[in-house]
C-alpha positions in Angstrom: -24.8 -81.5 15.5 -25.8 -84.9 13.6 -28.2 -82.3 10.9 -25.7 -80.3 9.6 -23.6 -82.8 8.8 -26.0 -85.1 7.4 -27.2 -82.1 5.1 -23.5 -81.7 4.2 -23.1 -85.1 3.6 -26.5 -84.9 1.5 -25.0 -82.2 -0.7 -21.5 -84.0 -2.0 -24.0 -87.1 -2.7 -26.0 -85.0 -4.6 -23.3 -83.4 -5.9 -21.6 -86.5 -7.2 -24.7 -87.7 -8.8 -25.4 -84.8 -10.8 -21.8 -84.4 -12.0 -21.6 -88.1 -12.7 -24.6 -87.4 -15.0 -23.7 -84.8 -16.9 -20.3 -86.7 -17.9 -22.4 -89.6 -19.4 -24.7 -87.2 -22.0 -22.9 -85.9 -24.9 -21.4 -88.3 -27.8 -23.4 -91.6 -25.7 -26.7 -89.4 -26.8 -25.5 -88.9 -30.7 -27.2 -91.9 -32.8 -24.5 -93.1 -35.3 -24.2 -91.4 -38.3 -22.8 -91.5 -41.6 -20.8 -89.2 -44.0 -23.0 -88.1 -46.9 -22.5 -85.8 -50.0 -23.3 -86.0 -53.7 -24.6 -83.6 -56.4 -28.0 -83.0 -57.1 -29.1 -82.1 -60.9 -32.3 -80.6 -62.4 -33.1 -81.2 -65.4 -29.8 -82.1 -66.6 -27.8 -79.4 -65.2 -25.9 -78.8 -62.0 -28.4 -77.4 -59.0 -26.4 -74.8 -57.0 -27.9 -72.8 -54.3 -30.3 -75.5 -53.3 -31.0 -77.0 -49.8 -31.2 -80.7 -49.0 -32.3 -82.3 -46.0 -32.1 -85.9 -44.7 -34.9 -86.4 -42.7 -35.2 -90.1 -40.4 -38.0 -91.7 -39.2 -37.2 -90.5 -35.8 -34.4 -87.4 -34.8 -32.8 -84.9 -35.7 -32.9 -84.6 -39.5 -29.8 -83.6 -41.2 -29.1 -80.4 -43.9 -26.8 -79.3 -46.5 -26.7 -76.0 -49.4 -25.7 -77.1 -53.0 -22.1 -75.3 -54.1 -21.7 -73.7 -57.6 -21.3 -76.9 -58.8 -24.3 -78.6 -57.4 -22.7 -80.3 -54.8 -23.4 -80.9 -50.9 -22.2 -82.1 -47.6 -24.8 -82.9 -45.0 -24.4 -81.6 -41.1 -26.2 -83.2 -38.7 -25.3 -80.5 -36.0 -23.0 -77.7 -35.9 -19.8 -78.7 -37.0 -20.7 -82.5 -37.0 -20.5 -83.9 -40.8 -23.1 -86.9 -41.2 -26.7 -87.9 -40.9 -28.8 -90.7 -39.1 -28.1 -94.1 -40.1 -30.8 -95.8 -41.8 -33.7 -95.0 -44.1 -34.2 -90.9 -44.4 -36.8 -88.6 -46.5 -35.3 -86.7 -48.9 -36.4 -83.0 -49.1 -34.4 -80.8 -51.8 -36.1 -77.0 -52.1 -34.9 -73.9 -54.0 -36.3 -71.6 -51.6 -34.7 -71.4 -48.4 -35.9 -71.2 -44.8 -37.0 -67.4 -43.9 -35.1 -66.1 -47.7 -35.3 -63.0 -47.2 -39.5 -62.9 -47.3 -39.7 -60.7 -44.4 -37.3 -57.9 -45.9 -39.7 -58.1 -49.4 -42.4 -56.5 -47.9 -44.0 -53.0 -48.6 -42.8 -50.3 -51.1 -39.2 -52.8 -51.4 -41.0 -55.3 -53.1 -41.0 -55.5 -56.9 -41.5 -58.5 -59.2 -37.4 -59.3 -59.3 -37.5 -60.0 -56.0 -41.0 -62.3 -55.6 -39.2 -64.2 -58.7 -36.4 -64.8 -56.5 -37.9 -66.6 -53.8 -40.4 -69.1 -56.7 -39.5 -72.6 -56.1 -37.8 -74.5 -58.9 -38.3 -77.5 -58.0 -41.8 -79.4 -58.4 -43.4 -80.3 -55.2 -42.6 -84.2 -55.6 -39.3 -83.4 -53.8 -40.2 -80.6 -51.0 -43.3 -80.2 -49.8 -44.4 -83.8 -51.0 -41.0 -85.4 -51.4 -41.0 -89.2 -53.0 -37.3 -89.1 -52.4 -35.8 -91.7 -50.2 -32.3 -92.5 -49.3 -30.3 -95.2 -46.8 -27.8 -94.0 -45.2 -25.2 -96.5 -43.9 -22.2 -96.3 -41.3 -19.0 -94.8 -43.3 -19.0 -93.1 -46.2 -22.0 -92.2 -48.5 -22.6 -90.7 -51.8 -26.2 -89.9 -53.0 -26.5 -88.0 -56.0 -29.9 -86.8 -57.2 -31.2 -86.0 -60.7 -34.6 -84.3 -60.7 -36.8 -84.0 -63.6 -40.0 -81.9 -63.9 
């Protein structure tokens, strides 16, 4: 008689554990972040269409699209606004993740459409990015003006 109700008694503590676990992930897991946004330029005008990502030391990196009027929001996941606090790469690109390559290929592709996906951007803010930016508790702006 004693085993079955030391298994059962086994269970609820087990079960009590793990459900006092999972209530302690979540927001305690999110580093703190701040708000960021700005407007990046290139070349003197207004950059829409482009993506910018915040990427720290260590984590999660954070990503925003350009508007019409060169303007972005960063969001560090899902419908969470922000980014890591503290020092972040800055990667800015024209040509977005997966654009479209894999519906360019065979008799659909044609020179319009391999134009489409050529980065505007030089290299020295993408694929070998100089750009740095702090990002600090509260509200931040960081507005970027690239030159070739």
């Amino acid at each position: 008689m004693k085993n079955p109700r030391r298994i059962g008694n086994l269970v609820m503590v087990l079960s009590a554990l793990t459900l006092t676990g999972c209530g302690q992930g979540g927001a305690d897991d999110q580093p703190d972040l701040g708000r960021v946004s700005g407007t990046v330029f290139f070349e003197g005008e207004v950059l829409p269409g482009a993506s910018i990502s915040f990427i720290p030391e260590e984590g999660r990196p954070a990503t925003g699209k350009t508007d019409e009027q060169g303007m972005y929001e960063l969001v560090y996941i899902r419908d969470t606004r922000g980014c890591k606090v503290g020092q972040n790469k800055v990667v800015i690109t024209t040509v977005g993740e997966g654009e479209d390559l894999e519906e360019l290929d065979g008799d659909d592709l044609d020179q319009s459409q391999l134009q489409r996906v050529v980065e505007k951007v030089p290299a020295k803010y993408n694929a070998n990015s100089e750009l740095i930016a702090v990002v600090n508790p509260g509200e931040n702006t960081h507005d970027f003006r690239l030159e070739k």
